[in-house]
C-alpha positions in Angstrom: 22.5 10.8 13.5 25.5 9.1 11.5 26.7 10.6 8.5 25.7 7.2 6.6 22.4 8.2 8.0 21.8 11.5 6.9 23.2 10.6 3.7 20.5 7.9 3.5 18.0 10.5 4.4 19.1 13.0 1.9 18.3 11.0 -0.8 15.3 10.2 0.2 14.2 13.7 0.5 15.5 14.2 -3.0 13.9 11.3 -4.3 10.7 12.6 -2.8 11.3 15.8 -4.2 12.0 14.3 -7.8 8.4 12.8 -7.8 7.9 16.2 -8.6 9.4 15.3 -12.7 5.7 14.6 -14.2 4.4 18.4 -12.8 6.1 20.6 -14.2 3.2 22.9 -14.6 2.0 22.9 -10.9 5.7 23.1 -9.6 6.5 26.0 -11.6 3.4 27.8 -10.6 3.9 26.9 -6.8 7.3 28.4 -6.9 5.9 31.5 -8.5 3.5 31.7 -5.5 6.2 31.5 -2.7 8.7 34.0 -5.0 5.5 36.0 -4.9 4.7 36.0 -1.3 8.2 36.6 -0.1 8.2 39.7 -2.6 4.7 40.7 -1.3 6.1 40.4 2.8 9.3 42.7 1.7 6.9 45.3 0.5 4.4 45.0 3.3 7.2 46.4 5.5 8.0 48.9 3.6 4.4 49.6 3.6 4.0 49.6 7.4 7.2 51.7 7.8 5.8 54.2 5.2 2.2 54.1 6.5 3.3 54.9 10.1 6.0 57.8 8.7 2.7 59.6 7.2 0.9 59.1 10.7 3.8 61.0 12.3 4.7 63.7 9.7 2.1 64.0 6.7 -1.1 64.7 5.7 -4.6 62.9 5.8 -4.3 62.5 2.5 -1.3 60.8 2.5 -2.2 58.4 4.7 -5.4 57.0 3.4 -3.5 56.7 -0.1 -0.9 54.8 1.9 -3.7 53.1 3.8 -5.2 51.8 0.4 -2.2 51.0 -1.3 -1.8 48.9 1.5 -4.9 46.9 2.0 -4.0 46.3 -2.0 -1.2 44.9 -1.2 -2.6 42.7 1.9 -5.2 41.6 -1.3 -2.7 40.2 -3.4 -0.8 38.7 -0.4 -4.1 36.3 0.4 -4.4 35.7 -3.6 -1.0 34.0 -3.7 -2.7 32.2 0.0 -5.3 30.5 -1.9 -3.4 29.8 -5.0 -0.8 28.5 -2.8 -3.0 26.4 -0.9 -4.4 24.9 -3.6 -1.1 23.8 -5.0 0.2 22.5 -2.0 -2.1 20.2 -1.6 -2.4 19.4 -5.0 1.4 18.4 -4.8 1.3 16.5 -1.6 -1.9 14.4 -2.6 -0.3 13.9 -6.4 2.8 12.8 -4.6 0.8 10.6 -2.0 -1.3 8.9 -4.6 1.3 7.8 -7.2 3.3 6.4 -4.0 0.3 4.5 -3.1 0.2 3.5 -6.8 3.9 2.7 -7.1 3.7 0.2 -4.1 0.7 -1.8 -4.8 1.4 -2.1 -8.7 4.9 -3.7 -6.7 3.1 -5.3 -4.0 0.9 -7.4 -6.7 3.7 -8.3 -8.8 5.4 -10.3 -6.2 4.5 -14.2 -5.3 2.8 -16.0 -2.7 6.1 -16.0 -1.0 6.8 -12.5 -0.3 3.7 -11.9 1.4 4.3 -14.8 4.0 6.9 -13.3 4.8 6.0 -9.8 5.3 2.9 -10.2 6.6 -0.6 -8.7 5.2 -0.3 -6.4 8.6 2.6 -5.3 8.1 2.3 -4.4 3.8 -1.3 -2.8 5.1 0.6 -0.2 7.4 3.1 0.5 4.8 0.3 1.2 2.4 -2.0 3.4 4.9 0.3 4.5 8.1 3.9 5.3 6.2 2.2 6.8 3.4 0.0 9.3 5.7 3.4 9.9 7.6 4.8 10.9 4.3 1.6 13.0 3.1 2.4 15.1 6.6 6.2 15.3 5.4 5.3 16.5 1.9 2.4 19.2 3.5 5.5 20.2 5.9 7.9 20.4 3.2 5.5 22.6 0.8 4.7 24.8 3.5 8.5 24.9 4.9 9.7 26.0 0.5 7.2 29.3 1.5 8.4 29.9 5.1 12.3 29.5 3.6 11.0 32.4 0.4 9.6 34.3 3.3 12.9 33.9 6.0 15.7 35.5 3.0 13.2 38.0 1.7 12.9 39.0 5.8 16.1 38.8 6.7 17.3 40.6 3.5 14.8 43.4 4.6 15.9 43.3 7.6 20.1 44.0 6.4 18.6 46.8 4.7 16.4 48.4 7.4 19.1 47.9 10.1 22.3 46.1 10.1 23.2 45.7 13.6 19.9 44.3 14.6 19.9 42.4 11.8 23.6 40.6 13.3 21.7 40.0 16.6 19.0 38.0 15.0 21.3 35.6 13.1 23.4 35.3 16.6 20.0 34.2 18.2 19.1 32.2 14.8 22.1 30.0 14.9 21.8 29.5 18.6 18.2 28.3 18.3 18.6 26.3 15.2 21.6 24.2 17.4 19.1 23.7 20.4 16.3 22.7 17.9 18.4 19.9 16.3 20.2 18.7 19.6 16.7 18.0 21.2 15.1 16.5 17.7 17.4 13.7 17.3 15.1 10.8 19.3 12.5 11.8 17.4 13.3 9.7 14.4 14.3 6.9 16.6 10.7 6.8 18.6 8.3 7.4 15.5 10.0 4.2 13.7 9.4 1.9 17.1 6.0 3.8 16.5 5.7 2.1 13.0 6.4 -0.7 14.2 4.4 -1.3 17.2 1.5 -0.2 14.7 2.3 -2.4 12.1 1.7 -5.4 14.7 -1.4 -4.0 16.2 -2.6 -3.6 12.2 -1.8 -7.3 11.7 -3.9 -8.6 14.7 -6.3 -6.3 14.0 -7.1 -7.9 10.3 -6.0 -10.9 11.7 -8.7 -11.1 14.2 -11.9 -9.2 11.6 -10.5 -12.0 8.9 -11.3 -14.8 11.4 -14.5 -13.2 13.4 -16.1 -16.4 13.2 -13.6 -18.5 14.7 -13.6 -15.7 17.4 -17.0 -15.9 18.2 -17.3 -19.8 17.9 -15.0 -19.9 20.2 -15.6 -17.8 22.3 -12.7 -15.5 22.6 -14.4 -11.9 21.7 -13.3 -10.7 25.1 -9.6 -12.6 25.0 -8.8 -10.5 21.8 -10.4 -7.4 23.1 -7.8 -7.5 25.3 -5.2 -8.4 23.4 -5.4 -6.0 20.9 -5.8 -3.3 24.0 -2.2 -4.2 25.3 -1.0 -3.4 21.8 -3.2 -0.4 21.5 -1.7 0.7 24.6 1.8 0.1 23.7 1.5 2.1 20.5 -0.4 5.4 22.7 2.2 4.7 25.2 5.2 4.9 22.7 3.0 7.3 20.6 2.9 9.7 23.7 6.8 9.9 24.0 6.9 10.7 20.7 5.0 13.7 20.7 5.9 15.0 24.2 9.8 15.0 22.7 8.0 17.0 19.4 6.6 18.9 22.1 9.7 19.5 23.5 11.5 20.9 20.4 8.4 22.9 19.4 7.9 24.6 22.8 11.5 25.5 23.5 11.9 26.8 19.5 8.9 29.0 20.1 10.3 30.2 23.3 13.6 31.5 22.2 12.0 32.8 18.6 9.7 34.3 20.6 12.4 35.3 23.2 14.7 36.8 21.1 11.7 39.1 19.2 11.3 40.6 22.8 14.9 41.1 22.9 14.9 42.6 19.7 12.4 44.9 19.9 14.2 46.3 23.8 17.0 46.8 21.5 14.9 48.6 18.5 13.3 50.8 21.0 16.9 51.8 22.7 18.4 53.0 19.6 14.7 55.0 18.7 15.8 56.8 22.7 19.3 57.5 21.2 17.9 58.7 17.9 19.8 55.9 15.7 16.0 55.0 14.3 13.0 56.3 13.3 9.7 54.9 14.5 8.8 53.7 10.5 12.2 51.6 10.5 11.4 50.7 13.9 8.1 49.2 13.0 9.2 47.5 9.8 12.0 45.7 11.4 10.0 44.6 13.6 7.2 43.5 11.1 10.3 41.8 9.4 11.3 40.3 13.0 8.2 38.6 13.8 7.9 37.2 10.0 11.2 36.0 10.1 10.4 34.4 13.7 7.5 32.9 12.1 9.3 31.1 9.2 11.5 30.3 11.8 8.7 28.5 13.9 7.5 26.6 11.2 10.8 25.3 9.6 11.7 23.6 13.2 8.4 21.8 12.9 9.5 20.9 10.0 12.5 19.8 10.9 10.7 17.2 13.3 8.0 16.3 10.7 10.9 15.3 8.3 12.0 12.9 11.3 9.0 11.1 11.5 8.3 11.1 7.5 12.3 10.1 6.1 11.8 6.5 7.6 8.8 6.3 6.2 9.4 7.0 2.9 12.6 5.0 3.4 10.7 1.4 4.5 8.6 2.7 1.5 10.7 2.9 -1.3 12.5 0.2 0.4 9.2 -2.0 -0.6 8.9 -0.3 -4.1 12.0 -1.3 -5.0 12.1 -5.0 -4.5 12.4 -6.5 -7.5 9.5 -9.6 -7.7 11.2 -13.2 -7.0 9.1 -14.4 -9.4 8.4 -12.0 -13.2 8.5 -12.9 -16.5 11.5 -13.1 -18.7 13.0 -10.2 -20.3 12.7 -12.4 -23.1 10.3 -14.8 -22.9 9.3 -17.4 -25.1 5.4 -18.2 -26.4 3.3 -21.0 -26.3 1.9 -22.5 -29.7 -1.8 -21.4 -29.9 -3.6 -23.5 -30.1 -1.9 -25.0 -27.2 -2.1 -29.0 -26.1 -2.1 -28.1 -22.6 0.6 -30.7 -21.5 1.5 -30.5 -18.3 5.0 -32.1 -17.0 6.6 -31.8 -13.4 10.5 -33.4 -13.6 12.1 -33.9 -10.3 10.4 -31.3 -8.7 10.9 -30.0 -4.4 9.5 -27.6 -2.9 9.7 -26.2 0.3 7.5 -23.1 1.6 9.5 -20.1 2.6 8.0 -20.3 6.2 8.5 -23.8 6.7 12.3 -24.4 4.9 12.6 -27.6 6.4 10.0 -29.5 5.4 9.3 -30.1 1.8 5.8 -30.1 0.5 6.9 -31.7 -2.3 9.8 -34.7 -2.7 11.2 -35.5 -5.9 7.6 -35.4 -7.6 7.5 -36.0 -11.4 4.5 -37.0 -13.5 2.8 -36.0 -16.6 -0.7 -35.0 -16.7 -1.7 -35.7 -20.7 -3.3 -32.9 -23.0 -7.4 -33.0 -22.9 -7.3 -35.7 -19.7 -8.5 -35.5 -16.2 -6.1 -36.5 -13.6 -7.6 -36.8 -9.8 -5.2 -36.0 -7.2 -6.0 -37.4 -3.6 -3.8 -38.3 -0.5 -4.0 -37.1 3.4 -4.2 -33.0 4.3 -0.4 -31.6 3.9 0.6 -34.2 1.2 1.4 -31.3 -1.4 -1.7 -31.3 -3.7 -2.5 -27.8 -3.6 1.0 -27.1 -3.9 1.0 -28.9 -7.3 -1.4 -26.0 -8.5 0.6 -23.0 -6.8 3.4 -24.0 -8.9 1.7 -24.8 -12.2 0.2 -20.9 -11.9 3.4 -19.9 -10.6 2.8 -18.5 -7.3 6.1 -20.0 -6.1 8.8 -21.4 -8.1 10.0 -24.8 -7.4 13.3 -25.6 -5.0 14.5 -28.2 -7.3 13.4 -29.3 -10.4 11.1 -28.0 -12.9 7.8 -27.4 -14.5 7.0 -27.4 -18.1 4.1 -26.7 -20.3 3.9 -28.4 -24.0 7.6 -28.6 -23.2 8.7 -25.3 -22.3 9.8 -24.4 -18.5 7.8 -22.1 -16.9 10.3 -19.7 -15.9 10.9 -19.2 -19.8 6.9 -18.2 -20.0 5.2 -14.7 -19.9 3.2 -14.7 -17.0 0.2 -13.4 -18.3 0.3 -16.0 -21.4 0.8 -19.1 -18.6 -2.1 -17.9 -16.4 -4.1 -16.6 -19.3 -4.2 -20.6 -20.3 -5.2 -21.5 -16.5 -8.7 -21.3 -14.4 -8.8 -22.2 -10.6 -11.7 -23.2 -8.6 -10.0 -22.8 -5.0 -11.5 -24.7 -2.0 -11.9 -21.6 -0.4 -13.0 -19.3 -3.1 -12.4 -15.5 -2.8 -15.4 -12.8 -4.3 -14.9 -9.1 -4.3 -16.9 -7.0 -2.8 -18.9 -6.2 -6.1 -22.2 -7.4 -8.0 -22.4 -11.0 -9.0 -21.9 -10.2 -12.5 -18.6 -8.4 -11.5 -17.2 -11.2 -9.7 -17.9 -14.2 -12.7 -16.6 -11.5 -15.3 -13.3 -11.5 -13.0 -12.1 -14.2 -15.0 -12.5 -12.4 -18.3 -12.7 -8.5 -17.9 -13.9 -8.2 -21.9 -16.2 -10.8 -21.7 -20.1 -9.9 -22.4 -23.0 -10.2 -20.6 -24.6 -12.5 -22.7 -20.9 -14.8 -22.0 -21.4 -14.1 -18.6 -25.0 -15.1 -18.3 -24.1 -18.7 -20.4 -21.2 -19.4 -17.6 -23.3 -18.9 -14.6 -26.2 -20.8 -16.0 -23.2 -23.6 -16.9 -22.2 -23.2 -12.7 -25.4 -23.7 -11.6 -25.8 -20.0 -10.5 -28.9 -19.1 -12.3 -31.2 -20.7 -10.1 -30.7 -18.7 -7.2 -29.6 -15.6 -8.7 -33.2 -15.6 -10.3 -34.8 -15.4 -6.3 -32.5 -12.3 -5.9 -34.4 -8.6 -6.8 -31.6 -7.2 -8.8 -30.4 -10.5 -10.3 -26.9 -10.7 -11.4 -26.4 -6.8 -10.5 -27.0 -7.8 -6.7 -24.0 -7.1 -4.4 -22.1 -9.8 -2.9 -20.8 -7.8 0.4 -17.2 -7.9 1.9 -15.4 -11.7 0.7 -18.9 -12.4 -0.4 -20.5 -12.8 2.8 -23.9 -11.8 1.8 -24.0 -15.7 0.5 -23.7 -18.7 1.3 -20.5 -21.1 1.1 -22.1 -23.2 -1.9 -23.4 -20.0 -4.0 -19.8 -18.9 -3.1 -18.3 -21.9 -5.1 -20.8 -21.4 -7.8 -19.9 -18.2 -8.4 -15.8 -19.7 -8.7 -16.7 -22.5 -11.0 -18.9 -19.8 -13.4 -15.6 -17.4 -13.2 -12.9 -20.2 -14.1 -15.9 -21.4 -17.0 -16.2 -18.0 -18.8 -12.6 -18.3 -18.8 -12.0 -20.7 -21.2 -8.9 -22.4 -20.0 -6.9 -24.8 -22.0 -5.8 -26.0 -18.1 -8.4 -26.4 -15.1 -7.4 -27.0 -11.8 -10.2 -27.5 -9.1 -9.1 -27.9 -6.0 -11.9 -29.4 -4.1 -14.3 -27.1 -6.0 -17.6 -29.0 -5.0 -16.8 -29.2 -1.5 -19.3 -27.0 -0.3 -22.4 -27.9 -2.1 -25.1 -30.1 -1.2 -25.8 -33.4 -3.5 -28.3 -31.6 -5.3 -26.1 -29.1 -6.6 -23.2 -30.9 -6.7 -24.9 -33.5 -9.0 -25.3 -30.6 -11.4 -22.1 -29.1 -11.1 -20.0 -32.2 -11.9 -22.9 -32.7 -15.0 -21.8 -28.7 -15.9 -17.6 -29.8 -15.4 -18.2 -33.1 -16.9 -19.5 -31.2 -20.1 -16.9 -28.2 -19.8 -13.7 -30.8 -18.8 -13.5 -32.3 -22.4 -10.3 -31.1 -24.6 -9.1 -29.4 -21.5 -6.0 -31.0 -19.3 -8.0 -31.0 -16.0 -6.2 -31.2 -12.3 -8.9 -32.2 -9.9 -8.1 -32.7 -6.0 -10.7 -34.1 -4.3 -11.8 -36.6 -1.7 -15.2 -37.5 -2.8 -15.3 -40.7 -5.0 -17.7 -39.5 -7.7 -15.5 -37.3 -8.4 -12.4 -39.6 -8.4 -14.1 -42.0 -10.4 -14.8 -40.2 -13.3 -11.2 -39.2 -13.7 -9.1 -40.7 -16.6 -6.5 -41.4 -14.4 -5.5 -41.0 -10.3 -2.2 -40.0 -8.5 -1.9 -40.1 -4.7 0.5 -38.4 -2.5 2.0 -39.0 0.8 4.0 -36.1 2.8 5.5 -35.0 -0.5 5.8 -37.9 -2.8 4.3 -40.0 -5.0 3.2 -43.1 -3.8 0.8 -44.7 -6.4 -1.2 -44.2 -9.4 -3.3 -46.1 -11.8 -7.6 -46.0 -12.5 -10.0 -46.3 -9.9 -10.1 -50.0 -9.8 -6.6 -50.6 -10.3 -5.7 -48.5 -6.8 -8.3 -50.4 -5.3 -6.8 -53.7 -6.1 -3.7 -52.5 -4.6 -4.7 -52.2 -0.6 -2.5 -49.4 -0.3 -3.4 -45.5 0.8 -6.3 -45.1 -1.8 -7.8 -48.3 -0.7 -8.1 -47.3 2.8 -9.4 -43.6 1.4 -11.9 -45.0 -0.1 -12.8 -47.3 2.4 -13.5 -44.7 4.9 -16.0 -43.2 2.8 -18.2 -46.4 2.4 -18.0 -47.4 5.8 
């Protein structure tokens, strides 16, 4: 390992080990408990050497007396066990949780952006795999502060019950410790190609679960069975070499620990033949030996657990402290409340990170007036969703800007802009919760007597009344215990209870049949007034009801005008519209 590295790893242990600032209580007490157990094991010791001293040369008496003080003592000793246990793993989980806390407040703060790039595969491992690694680290590292108490209150006992032997076990120490450390060092190497190859298999995983019914519709159940078996096999494959090199270490540290005890104790019982040591110092070194050898055992698995758990936490943190492309302002300025809900785009290109050389949108500028409703139509990829990513600020333009009653969106508080905004996506997303849950998602504080007003104004009432717990009945997973239309419902009701100065419905009727969509645009139509309202769309009904139309090609805009006046013009809304009559 590099010096750069090791420094790199240091303070990541140290900034693991500073997560500890908020518990001062539990750390103090947790210290207390190893001081106390390394105090206890000196004693023992003593206790065994005095205990078998009595055997040889005192009374009965004596010896249950030191028999009891003793099983006192080995009463105390498993005291500070279960307090210790308990605050070891209150430590690790406290640790575990806020880091799990940490990176998805971090993770949600970022744009759209970010996670096209990362992947959701790859930020789901970091979330679950790297912090699990890390929870192993942090149970290692507890358990590694007691076996280091333990090792200097040994070895000190040990000094003081015999020097020279006490010289031969720190020969065989430093010797061990080098092997240990020579034979760890592709450990750290192999557990990150481990992360990895896991944070792929993750991704086609969800991937594949995301999109079961495009699996199944086409057939390919038994294609990605297979798939994802190559990749399961890579990471067992890779997963195995890992832990046959921990084996390694572990099995050759135990073997000279081990080892040298034996040699210790043919050395112990030499100088008892020569008369340099009684039979109670005798035993107690030995007690000291194999508790030393013990603490020794566990602080070279530690040593390979801290392998595997430093990258983690490094690709961790690494996540925790990226600063959001897009945030608000230190400073940000307010909009006027009431707000007009003016909504200008000047000059504005954008370009998705994954696809930087074509631009979704070219040069676009147009104002969509307070209170109107401005259809926006044109061929799939022409950049009309993208209009509504930017106005909520998912991305931020390449070029150009974006204002709002005149001030630029980057100048706005986040919440305040969004707060002003409701979307009906074409693809609407419910969590798995109660119906009522999921329409009070636009408006946490919002009653039940508001909530039961906007799903009555969605259209939702009518089937939510055929349902035996009403608006308390669960929705599933993504909402899949309903169908795509009750699925929009739901949306509209959400962006309605809302109350948005801006609406943006991107194809928000899409899935219903005539029936309900008749009522839905009645409920919008009587919702849409006073509000600016961005509606993409492809049906006419919709389009014609709109104060005004814009229509996009690859980017740009090509044309705009009323209903009629497009028409009249022959151009790319004339042959839209044409299609759908014919």
């Amino acid at each position: 390992m590099s010096a750069g590295s090791s420094n790199s790893s240091l303070k990541t242990l140290l900034r693991l080990i500073g997560s500890l600032r908020p518990y001062p209580l539990q750390t103090l007490l947790a210290l207390a408990t190893f001081a106390l157990a390394g105090v206890i094991v000196v004693v023992l010791g003593q206790g065994v050497r005095r205990l078998l001293d009595v055997g040889l040369h005192g009374t009965l008496a004596s010896l249950n007396m030191a028999t009891l003080a003793l099983i006192l003592l080995v009463f105390v000793y498993g005291l500070t066990g279960l307090a210790r246990a308990y605050l070891s793993g209150f430590i690790t989980e406290r640790i575990t949780a806020d880091l799990r806390e940490q990176l998805m407040t971090n993770l949600l703060a970022h744009g759209l952006g970010f996670f096209e790039e990362q992947g959701s595969g790859l930020l789901w491992s970091r979330v679950m795999s790297d912090v699990g690694m890390i929870a192993s680290m942090l149970a290692a590292l507890v358990s590694a502060a007691r076996s280091v108490v333990i090792l200097l209150g040994g070895t000190w006992a040990m000094w003081a019950t015999s020097a020279s032997l006490t010289l031969a076990v720190l020969g065989l120490a430093v010797v061990m410790v080098g092997s240990v450390l020579w034979m760890s060092r592709s450990i750290r190497g192999l557990s990150d190609q481990l992360q990895d190859l896991l944070s792929r298999s993750n991704t086609f995983a969800l991937e594949t679960l995301d999109g079961i019914g495009v699996v199944k519709a086409f057939g390919q159940e038994q294609n990605s069975a297979r798939r994802f078996t190559a990749l399961a096999e890579g990471v067992f494959k890779k997963a195995d070499r890992r832990n046959f090199a921990h084996g390694v270490t572990v099995g050759v540290s135990i073997w000279m620990i081990f080892g040298s005890a034996v040699l210790l104790a043919w050395i112990a019982g030499r100088e008892m033949i020569l008369g340099q040591l009684s039979g109670g110092r005798a035993s107690a070194f030995l007690f000291y030996a194999v508790v030393v050898a013990m603490s020794g055992a566990a602080l070279s698995d530690l040593w390979a657990q801290l392998q595997k758990g430093v990258g983690s936490a490094q690709r961790l943190y690494a996540l925790i402290d990226q600063t959001p492309a897009i945030r608000s302002p230190s400073r940000p300025r307010r909009l006027s409340s009431p707000d007009r809900g003016e909504v200008r785009y000047d000059g504005v290109t954008f370009h998705y990170p994954m696809r930087p050389d074509i631009a979704a949108l070219d040069n676009f500028s147009w104002t969509f007036s307070p209170g109107a409703t401005t259809a926006i139509v044109g061929p799939s990829g022409a950049g009309k969703s993208t209009l509504l990513q930017l106005l909520l600020r998912l991305y931020d333009p390449t070029a150009g800007s974006i204002l709002v009653d005149g001030i630029d969106l980057k100048s706005l508080d986040l919440d305040q802009l969004r707060s002003r905004i409701s979307l009906v996506p074409q693809d609407p997303t419910l969590f798995d919760a109660t119906l009522r849950e999921n329409i009070r998602f636009g408006r946490a504080d919002a009653s039940d007597r508001e909530v039961i007003a906007a799903a009555e104004a969605a259209n939702v009432l009518p089937f939510v009344e055929t349902l035996p717990q009403g608006l308390s009945t669960a929705v599933g997973p993504r909402g899949t215990q309903l169908s795509g239309g009750q699925r929009q419902r739901i949306a509209i009701a959400r962006a309605i209870l809302r109350d948005p100065r801006i609406l943006l419905l991107d194809e928000a009727t899409n899935a219903l049949d005539a029936g309900s969509e008749a009522l839905i645009q009645e409920s919008l139509s009587a919702f849409s007034p006073g509000r600016t309202t961005l509606v993409i769309a492809h049906k006419l009904a919709t389009v014609r009801s709109a104060h005004s139309i814009i229509v996009l090609d690859r980017g740009r805009l090509v044309s705009q005008g009323t209903h009629a006046e497009l028409l009249a013009e022959e151009g790319l809304y004339a042959k839209f519209a044409a299609l759908q009559l014919h």
